[in-house]
C-alpha positions in Angstrom: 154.2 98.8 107.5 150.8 100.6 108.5 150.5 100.5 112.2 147.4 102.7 112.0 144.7 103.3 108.8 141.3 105.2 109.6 139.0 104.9 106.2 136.8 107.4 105.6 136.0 108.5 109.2 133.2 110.6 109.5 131.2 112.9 112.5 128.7 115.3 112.9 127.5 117.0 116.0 124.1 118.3 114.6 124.4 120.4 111.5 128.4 120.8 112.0 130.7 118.8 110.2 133.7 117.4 112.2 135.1 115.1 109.8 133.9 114.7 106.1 135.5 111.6 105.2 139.2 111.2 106.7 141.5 108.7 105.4 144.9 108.7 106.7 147.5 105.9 107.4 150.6 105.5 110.0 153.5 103.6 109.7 154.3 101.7 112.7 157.4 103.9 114.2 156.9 106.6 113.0 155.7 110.2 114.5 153.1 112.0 112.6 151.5 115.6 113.4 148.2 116.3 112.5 147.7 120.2 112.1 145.3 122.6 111.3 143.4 125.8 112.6 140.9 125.6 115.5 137.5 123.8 114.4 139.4 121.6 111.4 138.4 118.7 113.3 142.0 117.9 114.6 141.1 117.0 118.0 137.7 115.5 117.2 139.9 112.6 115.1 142.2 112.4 117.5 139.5 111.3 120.5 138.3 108.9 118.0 141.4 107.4 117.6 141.4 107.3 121.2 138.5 105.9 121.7 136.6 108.7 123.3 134.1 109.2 120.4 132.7 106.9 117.8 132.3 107.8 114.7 129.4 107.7 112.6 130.7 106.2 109.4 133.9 104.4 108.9 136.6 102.3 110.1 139.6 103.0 112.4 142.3 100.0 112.4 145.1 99.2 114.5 147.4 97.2 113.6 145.0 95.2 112.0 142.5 95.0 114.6 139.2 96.8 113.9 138.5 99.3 116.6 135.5 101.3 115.1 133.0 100.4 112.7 130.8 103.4 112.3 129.0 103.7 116.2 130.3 100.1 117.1 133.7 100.6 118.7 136.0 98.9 121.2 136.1 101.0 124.5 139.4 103.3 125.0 140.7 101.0 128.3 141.1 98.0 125.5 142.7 99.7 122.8 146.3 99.5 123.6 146.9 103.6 123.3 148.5 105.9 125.4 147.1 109.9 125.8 148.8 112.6 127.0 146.0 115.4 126.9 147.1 119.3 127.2 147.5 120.3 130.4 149.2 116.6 131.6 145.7 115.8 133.8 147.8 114.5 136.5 146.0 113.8 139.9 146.5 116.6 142.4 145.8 114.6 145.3 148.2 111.8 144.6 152.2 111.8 144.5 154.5 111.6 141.7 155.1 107.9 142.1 150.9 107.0 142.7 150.2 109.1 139.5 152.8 107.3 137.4 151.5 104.2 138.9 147.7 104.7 138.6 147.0 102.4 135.8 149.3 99.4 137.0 147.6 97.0 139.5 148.8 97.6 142.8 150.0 94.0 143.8 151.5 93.7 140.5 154.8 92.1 140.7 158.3 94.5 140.8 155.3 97.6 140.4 158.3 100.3 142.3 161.0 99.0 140.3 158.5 99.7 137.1 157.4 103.5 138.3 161.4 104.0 139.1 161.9 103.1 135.5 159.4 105.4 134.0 160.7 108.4 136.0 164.5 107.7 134.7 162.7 107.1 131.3 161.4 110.8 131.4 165.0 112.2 132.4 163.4 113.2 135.8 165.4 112.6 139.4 163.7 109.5 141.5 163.8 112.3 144.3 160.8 113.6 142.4 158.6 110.5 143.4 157.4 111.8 146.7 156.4 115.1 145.3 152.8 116.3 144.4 152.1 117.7 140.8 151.4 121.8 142.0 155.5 121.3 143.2 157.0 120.4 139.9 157.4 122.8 136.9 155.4 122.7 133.8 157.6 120.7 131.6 158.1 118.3 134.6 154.3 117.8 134.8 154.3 117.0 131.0 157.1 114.4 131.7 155.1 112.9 134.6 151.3 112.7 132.2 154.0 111.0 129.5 155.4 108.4 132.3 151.8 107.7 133.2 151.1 106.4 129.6 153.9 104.5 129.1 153.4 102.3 132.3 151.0 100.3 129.7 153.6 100.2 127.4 151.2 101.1 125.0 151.4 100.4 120.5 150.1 104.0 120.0 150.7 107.0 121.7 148.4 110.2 121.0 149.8 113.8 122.0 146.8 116.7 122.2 148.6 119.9 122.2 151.1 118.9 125.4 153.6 121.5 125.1 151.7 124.6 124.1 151.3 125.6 128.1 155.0 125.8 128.2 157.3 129.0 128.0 159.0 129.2 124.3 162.6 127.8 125.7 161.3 124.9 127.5 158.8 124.0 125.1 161.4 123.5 122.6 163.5 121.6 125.2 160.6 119.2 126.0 159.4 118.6 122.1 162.6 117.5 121.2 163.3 115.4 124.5 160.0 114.0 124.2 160.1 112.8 120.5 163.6 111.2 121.1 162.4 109.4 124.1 159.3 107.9 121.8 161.2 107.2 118.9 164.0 105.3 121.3 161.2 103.5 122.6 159.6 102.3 119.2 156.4 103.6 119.7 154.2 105.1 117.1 153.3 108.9 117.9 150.7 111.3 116.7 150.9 115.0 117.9 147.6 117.2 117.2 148.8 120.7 117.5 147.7 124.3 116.2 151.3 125.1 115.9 153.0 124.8 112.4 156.4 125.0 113.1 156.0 122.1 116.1 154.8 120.2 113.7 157.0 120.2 111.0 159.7 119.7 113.3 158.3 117.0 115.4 157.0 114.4 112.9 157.9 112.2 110.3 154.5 112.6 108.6 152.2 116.2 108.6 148.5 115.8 107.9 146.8 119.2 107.3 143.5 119.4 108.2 140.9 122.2 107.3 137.2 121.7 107.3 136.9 118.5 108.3 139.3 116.9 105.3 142.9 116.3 105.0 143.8 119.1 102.7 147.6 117.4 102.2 149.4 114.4 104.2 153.2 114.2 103.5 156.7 114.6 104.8 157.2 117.7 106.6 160.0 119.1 103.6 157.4 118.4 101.2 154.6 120.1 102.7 157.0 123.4 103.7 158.3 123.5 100.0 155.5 121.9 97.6 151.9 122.6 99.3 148.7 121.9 97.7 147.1 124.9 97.3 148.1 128.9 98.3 145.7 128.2 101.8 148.0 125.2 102.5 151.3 127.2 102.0 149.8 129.9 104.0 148.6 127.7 106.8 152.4 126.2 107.1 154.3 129.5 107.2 154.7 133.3 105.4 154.2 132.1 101.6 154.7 134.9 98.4 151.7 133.9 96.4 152.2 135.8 92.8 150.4 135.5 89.4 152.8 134.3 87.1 153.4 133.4 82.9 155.1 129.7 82.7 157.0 128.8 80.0 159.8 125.9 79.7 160.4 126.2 83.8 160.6 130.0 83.7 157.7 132.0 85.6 157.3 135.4 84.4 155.9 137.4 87.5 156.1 140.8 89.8 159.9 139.8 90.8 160.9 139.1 87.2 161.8 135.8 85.8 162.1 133.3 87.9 163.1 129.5 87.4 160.1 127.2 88.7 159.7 123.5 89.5 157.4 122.9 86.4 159.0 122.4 83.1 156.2 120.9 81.9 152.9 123.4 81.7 152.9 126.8 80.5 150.4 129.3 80.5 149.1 131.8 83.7 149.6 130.1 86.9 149.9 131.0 90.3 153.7 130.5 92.1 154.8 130.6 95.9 158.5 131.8 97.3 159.0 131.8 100.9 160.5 134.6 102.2 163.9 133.8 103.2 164.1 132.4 99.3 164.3 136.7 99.1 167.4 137.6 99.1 167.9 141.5 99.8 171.2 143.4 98.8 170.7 147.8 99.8 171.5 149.9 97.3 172.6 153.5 98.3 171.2 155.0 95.2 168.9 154.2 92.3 172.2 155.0 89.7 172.1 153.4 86.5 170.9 149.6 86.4 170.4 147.0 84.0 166.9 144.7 84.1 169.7 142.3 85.2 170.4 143.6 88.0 167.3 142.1 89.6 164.1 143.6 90.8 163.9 146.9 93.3 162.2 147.9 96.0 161.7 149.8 99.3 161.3 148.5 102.8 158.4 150.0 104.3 158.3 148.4 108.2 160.6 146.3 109.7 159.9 143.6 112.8 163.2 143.1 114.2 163.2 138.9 116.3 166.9 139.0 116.7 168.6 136.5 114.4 166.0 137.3 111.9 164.4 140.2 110.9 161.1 140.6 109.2 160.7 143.5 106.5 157.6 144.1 104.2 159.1 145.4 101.2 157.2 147.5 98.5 158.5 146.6 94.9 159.1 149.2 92.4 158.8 150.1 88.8 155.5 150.4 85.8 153.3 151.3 89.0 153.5 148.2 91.0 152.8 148.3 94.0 153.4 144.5 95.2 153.9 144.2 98.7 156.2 141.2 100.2 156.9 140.1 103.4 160.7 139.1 103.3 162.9 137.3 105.9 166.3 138.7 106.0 169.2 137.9 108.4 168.5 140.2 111.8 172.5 141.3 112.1 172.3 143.5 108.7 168.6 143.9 107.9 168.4 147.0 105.5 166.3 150.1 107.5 162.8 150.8 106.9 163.6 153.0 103.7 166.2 151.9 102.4 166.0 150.5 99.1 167.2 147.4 97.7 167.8 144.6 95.2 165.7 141.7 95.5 167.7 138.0 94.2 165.6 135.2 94.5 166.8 131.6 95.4 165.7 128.3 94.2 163.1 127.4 92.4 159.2 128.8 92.8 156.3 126.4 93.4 154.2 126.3 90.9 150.5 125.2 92.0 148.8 122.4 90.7 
């Protein structure tokens, strides 16, 4: 069941298009990401969603309820939906408890007992309550902005880039904490981030935006494994683009022949492998070796990131001179001139 639909949402500032025509649904429950580079128009959807901005043309629906209609649109205080901006925006002049608290009435009936539940919601200690937001960490800040919009026990909750202030550990910590938390609570999430791999761990849904337009929506396997288009793939991680031959779900390319997840087309295409699908195996000499042996090459540089290492491997043979970025297990990574044998496993993409 659709929680959220927005139909063909559109926005201009001036010449600059924002938004070209956006449709995108959300199933009620569910956490979706919305992704892209800076100036897709990411966080200009997400403030219409919000209610911050209107749009110019088209609808944005919750739950049924119209809450834009081109510029006519139902202010953000009666929409229902919670925001957690990117740096938290908690008030420095006001505790722990009065920042929690700030949106319920302050003669509203058990009000403490309801602020005491939003801190244990969180995972943060009630002796935090008293404190002011400069004396708590960054990840507890982010817990405190998320308390603060849950005191309305809002239908929707929007997520604008929250953890990307965060060292690399505790970011992790808080993503996952935080996504459990929302999906204990039942409540519908979207997460606008610049950050591919938060996304595609975060959500249930990914929409990838790029110029204004939802250049693919789907589930976060889907998009990692069968993207669009070669900018898509590239957008979501290190992608192998190669000009292949396909014939009865066999590409023909740089690597050899490769079994693809088209048994249908033939003809030149264009096929995607992700690196760790490269599997390498170094040789100590070129010797004697059969085209089955699989394709050679030499590894040129080498980015050692402890449990992985990242090599750019040169491919060898009839002058080619293909280079591929490969991920390869950090522990027994082949030196930078080494050569080797490249295997490949799975399937390659084939583009539509």
């Amino acid at each position: 069941m659709s929680l959220l639909d927005i139909r063909a949402v559109r926005k201009n500032y001036g010449p600059v298009t924002a938004l070209d025509g956006v449709d995108l649904s959300v199933s009620a429950g569910s956490r979706s990401a919305i992704v892209g580079p800076s100036g897709s128009g990411k966080t200009t959807l997400l403030r219409i969603i919000a209610g911050f901005e209107a749009p110019d043309a088209g609808q944005v629906l919750l739950d049924g309820q119209l809450l834009a209609d081109g510029a006519q649109s139902v202010p953000a205080h009666q929409r229902g939906i919670g925001y957690v901006p990117q740096d938290g925006a908690l008030f420095p002049h006001l505790s722990v408890a009065d920042n929690i608290g700030f949106g319920l009435a302050r003669r509203a009936p058990q009000r403490t007992e309801r602020i005491a539940e939003l801190l244990d919601m969180v995972a943060l200690d009630s002796a935090m309550l008293e404190r002011r937001p400069h004396e708590l960490s960054g990840g507890q800040q982010q817990r405190v902005a998320l308390a603060r919009a849950l005191a309305q026990r809002p239908r929707l909750m929007l997520l604008d880039e929250p953890f990307s202030a965060l060292d690399t550990g505790l970011r992790a910590a808080t993503r996952k904490a935080v996504a459990q938390l929302l999906s204990g609570a039942g409540i519908t999430t979207i997460l606008v981030t610049h950050d591919q791999a938060e996304a595609l761990s975060f959500a249930d849904q990914v929409a990838v935006m790029r110029n204004g337009r939802l250049a693919q929506v789907g589930a976060p396997r889907d998009l990692y494994l069968r993207p669009s288009d070669p900018a898509t793939a590239s957008f979501l991680g290190e992608a192998v683009v190669l000009p292949a031959r396909l014939s009865g779900g066999w590409a023909d390319c740089a690597l050899g022949r490769v079994a693809a997840n088209d048994r249908l087309r033939s003809g030149d295409v264009q096929i995607m492998l992700r690196p760790e699908q490269l599997q390498l195996e170094e040789i100590p000499a070129l010797g004697a070796m059969a085209a089955s042996d699989g394709c050679l090459g030499m590894v040129l540089d080498a980015d050692f990131c402890g449990p992985v290492c990242e090599l750019t491997v040169r491919l060898e043979g009839d002058g080619n001179q293909q280079l591929l970025r490969v991920s390869s297990p950090g522990a027994n990574a082949p030196v930078v001139g080494a050569r080797v044998r490249i295997r490949i496993a799975g399937q390659a993409h084939v583009f539509a």
